[in-house]
Biopython code that builds the backbone (N, CA, C, O; Angstrom):
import numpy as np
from Bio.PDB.StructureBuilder import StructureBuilder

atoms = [
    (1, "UNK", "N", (91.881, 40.553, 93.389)),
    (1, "UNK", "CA", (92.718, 39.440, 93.750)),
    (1, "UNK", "C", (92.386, 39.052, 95.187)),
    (1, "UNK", "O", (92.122, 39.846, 96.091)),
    (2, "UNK", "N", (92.417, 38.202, 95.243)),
    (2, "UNK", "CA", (92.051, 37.343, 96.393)),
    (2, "UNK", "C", (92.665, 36.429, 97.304)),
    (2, "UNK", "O", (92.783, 35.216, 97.130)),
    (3, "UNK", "N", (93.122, 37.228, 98.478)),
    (3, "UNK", "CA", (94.390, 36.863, 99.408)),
    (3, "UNK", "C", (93.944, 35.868, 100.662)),
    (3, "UNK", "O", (92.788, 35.477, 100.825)),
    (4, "UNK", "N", (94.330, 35.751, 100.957)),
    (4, "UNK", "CA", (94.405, 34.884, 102.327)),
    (4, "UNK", "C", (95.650, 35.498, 103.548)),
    (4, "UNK", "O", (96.844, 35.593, 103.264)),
    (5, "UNK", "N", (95.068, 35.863, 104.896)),
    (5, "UNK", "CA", (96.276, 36.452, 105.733)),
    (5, "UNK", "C", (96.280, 34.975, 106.858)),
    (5, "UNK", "O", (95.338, 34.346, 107.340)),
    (6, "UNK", "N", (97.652, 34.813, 106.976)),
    (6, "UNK", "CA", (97.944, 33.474, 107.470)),
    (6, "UNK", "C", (99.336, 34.039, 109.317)),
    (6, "UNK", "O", (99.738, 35.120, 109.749)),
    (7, "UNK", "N", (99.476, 33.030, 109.621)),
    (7, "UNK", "CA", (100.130, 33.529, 111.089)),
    (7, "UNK", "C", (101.758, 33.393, 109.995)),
    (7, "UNK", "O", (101.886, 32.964, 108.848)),
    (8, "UNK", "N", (102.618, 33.867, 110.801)),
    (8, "UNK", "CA", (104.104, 34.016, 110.499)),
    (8, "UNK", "C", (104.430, 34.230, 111.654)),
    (8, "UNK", "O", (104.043, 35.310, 112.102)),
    (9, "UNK", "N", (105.014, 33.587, 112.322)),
    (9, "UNK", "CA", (105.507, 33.588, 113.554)),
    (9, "UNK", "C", (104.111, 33.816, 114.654)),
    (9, "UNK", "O", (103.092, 33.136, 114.767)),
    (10, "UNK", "N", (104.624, 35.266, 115.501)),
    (10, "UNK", "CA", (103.827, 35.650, 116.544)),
    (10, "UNK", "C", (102.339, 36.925, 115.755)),
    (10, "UNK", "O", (101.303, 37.356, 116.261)),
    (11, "UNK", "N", (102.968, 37.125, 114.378)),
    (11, "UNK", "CA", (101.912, 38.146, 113.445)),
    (11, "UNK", "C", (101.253, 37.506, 112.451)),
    (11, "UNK", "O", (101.332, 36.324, 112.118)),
    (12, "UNK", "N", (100.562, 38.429, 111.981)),
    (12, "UNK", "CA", (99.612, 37.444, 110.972)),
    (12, "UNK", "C", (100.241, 38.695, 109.713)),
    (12, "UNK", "O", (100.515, 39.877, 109.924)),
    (13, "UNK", "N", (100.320, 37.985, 108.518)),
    (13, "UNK", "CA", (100.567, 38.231, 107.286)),
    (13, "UNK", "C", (99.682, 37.812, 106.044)),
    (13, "UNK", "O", (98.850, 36.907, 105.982)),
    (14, "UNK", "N", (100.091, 38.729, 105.051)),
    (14, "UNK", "CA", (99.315, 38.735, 104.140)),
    (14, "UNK", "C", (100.870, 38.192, 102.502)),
    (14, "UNK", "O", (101.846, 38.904, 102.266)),
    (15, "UNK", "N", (100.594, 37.038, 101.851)),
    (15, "UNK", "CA", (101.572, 37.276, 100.861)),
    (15, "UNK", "C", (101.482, 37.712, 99.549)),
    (15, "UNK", "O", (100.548, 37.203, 98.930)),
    (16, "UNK", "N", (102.073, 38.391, 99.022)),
    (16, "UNK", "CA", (101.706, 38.383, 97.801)),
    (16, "UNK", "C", (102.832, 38.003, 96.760)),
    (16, "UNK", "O", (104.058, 37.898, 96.723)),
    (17, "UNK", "N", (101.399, 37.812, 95.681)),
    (17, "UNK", "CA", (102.272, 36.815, 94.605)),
    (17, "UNK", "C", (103.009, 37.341, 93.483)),
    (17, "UNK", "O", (102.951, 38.528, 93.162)),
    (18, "UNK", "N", (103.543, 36.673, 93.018)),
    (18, "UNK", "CA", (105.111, 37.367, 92.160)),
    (18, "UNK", "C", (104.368, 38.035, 91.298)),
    (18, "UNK", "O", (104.701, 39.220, 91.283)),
    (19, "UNK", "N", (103.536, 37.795, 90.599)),
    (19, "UNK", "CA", (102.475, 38.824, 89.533)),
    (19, "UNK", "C", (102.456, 40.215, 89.869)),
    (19, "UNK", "O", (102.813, 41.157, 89.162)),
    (20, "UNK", "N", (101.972, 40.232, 91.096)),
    (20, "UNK", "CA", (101.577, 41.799, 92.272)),
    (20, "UNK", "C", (103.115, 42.177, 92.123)),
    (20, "UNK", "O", (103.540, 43.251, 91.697)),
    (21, "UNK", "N", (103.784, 41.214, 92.506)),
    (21, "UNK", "CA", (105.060, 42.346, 93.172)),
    (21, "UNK", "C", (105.713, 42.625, 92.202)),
    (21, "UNK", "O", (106.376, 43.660, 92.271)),
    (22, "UNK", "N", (105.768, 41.808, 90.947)),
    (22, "UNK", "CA", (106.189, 42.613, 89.667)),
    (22, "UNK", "C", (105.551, 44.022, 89.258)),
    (22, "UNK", "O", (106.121, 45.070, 88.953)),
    (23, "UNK", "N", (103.969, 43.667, 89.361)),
    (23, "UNK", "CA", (103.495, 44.965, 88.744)),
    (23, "UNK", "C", (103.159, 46.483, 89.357)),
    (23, "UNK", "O", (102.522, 47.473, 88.993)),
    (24, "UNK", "N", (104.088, 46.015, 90.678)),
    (24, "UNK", "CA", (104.508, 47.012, 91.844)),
    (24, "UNK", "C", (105.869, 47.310, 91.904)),
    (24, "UNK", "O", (106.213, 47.992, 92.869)),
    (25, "UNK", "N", (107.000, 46.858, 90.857)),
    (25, "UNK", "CA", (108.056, 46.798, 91.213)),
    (25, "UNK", "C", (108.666, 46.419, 92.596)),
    (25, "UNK", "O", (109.530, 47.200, 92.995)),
    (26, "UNK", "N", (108.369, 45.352, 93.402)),
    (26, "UNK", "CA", (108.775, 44.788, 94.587)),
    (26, "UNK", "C", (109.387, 43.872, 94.775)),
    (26, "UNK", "O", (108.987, 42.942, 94.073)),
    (27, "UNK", "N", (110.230, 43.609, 95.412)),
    (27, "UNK", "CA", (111.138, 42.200, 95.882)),
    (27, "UNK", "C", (111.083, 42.058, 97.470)),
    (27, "UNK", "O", (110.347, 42.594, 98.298)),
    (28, "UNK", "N", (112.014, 41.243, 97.581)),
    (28, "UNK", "CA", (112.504, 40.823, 98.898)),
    (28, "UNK", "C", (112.777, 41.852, 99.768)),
    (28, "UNK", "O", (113.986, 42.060, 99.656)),
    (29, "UNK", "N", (112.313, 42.598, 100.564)),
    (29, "UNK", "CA", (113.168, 43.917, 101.550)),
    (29, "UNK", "C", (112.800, 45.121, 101.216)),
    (29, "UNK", "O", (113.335, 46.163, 101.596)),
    (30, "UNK", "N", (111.341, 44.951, 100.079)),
    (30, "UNK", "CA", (111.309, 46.218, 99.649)),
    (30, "UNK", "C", (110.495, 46.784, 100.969)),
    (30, "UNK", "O", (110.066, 46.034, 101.846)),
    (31, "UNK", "N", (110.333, 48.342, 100.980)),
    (31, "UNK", "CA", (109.942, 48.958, 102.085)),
    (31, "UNK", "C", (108.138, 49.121, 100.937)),
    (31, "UNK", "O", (108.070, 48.634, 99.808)),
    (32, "UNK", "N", (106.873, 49.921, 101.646)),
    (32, "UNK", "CA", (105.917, 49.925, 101.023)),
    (32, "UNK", "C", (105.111, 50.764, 102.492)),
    (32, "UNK", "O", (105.288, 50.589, 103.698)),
    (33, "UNK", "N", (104.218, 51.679, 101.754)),
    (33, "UNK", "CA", (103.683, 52.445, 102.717)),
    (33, "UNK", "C", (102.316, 51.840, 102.937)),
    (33, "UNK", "O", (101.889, 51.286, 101.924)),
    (34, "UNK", "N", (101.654, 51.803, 103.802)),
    (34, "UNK", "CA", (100.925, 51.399, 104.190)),
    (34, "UNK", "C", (99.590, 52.219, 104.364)),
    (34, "UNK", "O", (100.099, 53.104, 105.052)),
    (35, "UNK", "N", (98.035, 52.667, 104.248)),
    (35, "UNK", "CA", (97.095, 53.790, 104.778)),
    (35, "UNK", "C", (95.722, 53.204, 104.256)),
    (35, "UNK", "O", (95.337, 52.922, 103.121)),
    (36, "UNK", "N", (94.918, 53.098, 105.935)),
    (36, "UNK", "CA", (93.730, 52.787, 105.582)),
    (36, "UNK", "C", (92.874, 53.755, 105.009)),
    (36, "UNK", "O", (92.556, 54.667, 105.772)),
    (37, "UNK", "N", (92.420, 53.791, 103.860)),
    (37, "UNK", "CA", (91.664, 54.789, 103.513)),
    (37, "UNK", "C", (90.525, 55.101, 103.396)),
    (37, "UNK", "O", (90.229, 56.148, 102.820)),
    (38, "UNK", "N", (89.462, 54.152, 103.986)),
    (38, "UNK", "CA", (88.450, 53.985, 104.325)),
    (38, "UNK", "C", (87.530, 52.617, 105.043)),
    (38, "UNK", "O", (87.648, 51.409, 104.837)),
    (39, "UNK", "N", (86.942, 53.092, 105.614)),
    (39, "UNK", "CA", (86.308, 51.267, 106.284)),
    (39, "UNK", "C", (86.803, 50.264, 105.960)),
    (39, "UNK", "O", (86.490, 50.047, 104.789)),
    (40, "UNK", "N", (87.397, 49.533, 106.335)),
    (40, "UNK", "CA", (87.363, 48.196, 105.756)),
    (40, "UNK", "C", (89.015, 48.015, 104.364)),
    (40, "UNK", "O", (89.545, 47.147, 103.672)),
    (41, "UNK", "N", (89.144, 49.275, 104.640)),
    (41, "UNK", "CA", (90.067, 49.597, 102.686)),
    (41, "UNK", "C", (91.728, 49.928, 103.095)),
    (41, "UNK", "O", (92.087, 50.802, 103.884)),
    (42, "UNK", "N", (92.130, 49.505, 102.756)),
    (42, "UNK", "CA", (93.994, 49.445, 102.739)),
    (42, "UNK", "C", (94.609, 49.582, 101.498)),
    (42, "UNK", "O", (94.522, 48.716, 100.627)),
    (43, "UNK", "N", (95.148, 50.490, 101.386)),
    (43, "UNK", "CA", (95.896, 51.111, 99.960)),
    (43, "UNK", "C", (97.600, 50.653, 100.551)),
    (43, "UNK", "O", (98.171, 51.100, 101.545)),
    (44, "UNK", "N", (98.094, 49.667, 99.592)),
    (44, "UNK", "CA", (99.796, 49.719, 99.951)),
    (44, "UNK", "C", (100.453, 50.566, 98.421)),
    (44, "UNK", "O", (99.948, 50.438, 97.306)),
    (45, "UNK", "N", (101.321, 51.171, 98.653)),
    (45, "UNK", "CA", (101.997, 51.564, 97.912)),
    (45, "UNK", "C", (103.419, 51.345, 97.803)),
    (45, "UNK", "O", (104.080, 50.773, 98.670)),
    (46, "UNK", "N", (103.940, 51.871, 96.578)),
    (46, "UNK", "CA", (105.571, 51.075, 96.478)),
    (46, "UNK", "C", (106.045, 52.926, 96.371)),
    (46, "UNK", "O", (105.745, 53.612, 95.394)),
    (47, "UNK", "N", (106.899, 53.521, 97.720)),
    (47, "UNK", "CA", (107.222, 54.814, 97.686)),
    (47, "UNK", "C", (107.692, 55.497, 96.913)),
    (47, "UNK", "O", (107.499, 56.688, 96.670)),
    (48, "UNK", "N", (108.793, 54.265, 96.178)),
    (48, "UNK", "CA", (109.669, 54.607, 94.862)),
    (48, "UNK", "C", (109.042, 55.354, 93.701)),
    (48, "UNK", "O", (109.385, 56.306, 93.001)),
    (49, "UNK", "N", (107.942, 54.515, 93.772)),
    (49, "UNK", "CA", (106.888, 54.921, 92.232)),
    (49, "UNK", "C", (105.931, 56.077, 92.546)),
    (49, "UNK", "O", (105.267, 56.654, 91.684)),
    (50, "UNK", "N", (105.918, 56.393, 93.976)),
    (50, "UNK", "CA", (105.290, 58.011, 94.298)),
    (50, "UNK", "C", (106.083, 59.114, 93.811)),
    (50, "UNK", "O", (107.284, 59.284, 94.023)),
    (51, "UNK", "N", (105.171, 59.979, 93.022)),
    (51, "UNK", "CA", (105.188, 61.522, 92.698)),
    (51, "UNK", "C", (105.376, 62.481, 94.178)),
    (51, "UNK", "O", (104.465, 63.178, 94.626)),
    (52, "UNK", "N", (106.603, 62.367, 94.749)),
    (52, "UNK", "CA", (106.839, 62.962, 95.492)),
    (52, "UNK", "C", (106.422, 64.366, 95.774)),
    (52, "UNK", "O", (106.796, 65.069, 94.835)),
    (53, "UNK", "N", (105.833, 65.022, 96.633)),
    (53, "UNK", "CA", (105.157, 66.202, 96.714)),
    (53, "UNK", "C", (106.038, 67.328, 97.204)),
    (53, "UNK", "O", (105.985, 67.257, 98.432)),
    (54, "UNK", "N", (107.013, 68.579, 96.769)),
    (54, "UNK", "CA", (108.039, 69.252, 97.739)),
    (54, "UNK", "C", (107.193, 69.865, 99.155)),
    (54, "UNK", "O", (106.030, 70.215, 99.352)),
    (55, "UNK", "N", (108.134, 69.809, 99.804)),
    (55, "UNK", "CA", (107.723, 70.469, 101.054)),
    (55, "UNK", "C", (107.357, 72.334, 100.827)),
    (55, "UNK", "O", (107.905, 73.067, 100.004)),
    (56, "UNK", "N", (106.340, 72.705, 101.781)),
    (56, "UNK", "CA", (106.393, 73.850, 101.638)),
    (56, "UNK", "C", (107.837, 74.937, 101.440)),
    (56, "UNK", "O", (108.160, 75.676, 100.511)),
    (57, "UNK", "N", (108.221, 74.758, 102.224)),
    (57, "UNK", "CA", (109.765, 75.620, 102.502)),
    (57, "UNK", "C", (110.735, 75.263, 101.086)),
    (57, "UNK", "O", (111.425, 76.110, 100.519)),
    (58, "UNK", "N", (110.595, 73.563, 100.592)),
    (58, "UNK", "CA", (111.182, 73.549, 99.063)),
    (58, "UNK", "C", (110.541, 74.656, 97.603)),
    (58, "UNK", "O", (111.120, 75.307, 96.734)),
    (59, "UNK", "N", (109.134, 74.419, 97.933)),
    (59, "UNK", "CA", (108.737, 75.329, 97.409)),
    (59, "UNK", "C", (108.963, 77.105, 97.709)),
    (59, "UNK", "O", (108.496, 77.768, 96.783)),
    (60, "UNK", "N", (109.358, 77.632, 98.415)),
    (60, "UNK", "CA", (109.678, 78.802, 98.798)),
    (60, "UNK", "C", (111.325, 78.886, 98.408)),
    (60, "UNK", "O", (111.731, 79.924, 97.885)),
    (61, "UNK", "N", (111.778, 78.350, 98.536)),
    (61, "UNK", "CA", (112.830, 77.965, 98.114)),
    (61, "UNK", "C", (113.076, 78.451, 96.684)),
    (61, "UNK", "O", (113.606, 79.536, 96.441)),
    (62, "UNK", "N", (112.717, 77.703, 95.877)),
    (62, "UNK", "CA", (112.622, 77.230, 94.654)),
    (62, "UNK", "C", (112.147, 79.069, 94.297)),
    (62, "UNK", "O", (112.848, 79.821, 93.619)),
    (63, "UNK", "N", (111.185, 79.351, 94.771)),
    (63, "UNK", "CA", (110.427, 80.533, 94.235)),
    (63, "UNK", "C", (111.480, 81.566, 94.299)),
    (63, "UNK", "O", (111.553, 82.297, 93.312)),
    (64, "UNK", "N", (112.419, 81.798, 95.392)),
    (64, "UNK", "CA", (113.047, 83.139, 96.036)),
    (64, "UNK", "C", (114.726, 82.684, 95.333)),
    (64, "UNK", "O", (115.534, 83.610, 95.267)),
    (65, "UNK", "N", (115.143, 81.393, 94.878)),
    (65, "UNK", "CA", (115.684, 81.128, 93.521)),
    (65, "UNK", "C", (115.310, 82.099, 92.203)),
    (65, "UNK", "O", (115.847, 83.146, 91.840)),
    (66, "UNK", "N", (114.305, 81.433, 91.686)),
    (66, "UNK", "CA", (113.763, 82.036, 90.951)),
    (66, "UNK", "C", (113.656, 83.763, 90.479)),
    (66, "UNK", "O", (113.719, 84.275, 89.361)),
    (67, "UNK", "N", (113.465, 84.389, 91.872)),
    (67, "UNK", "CA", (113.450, 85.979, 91.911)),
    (67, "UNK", "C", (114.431, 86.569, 91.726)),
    (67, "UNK", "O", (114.490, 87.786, 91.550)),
    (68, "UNK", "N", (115.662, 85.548, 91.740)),
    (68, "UNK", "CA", (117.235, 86.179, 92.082)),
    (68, "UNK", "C", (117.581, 86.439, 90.589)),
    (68, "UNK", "O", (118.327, 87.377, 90.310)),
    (69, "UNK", "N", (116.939, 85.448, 89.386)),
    (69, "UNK", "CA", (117.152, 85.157, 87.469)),
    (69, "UNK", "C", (116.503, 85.588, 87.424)),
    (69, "UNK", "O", (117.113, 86.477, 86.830)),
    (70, "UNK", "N", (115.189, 86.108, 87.504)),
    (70, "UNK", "CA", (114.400, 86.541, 86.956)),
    (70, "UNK", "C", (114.849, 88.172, 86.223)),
    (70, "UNK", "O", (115.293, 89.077, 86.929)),
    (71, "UNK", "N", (114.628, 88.325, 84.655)),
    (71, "UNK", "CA", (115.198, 89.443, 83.899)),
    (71, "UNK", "C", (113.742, 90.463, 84.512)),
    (71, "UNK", "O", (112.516, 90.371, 84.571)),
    (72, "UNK", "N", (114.855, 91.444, 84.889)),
    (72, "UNK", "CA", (113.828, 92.569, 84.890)),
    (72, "UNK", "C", (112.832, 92.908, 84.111)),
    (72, "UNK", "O", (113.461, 93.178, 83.088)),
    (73, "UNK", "N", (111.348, 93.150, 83.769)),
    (73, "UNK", "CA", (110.845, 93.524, 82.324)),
    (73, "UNK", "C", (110.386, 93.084, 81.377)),
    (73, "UNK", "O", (109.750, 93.601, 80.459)),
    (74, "UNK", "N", (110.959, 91.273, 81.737)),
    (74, "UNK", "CA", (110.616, 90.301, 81.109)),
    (74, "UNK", "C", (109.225, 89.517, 81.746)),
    (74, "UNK", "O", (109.094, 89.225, 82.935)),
    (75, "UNK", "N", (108.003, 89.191, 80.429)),
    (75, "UNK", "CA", (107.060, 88.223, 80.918)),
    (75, "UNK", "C", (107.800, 87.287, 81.906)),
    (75, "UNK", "O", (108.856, 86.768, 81.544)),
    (76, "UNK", "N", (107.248, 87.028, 83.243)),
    (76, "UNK", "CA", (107.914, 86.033, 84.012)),
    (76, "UNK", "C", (106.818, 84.736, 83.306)),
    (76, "UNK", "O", (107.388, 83.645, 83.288)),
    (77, "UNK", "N", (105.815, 84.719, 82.914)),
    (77, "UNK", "CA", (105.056, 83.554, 82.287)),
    (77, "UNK", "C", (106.194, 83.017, 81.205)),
    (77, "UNK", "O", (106.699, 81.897, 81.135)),
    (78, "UNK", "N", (106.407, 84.080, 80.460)),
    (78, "UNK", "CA", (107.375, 83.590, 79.244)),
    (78, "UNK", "C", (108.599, 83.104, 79.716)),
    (78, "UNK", "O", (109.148, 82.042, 79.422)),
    (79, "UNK", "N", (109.024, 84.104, 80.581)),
    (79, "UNK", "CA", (110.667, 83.270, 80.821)),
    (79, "UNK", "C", (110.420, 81.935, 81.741)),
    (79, "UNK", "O", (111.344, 81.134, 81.599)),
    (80, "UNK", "N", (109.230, 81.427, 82.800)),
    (80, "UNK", "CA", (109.514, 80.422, 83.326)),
    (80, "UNK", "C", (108.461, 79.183, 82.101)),
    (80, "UNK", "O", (108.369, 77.980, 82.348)),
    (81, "UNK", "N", (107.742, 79.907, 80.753)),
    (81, "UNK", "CA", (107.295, 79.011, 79.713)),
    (81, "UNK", "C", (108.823, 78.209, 78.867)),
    (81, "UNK", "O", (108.994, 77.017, 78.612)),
    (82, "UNK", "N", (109.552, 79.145, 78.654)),
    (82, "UNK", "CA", (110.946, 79.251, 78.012)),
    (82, "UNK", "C", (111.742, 78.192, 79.061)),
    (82, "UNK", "O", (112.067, 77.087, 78.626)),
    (83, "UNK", "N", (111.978, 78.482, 80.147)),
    (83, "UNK", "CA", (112.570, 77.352, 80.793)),
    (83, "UNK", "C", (112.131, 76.307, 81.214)),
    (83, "UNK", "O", (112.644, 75.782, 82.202)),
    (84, "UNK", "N", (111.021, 75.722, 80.533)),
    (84, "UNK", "CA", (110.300, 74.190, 80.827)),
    (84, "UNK", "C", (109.629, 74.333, 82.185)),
    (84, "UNK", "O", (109.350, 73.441, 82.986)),
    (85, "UNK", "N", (109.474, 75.349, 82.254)),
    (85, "UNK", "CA", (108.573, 74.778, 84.061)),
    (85, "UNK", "C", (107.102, 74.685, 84.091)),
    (85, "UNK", "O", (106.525, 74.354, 85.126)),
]
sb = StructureBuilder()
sb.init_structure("model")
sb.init_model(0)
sb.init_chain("A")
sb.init_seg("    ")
for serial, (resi, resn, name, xyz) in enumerate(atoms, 1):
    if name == "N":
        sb.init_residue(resn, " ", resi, " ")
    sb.init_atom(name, np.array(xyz, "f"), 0.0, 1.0, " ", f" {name:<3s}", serial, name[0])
structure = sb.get_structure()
């Protein structure tokens, strides 16, 4: 797709068209992350629709949870296969 970046006030902008922002889930005020990812290359993203990654410490978390249920004796493969994880 093929944009054009134009002045808006004192900045220059880029718009996009209702097609894009549908198939980004976007409107008016939406927030969107921004990262050049190589020469010349700009990836925007809509945050909402990111696979959020846990933080280390969520993950430790989560694990030392885990140790507290965990049945003595029992496959821990099986019991965390058994509980969907």
């Amino acid at each position: 797709m093929d944009l054009q970046i134009n002045r808006w006030g004192n900045s220059l902008a880029v718009r996009l068209p209702t097609k894009l922002l549908r198939e980004l889930q976007l409107e008016e005020g939406s927030h969107v992350q921004a990262q050049v990812t190589a020469p010349g290359c700009l990836l925007l993203q809509n945050p909402s629709l990111i696979e959020q990654v846990p933080s280390r410490e969520q993950v430790i978390a989560e694990l030392e949870g885990l140790h507290q249920v965990l049945p003595m004796g029992r496959s821990v493969v099986r019991f965390m296969c058994d509980q969907g994880y």
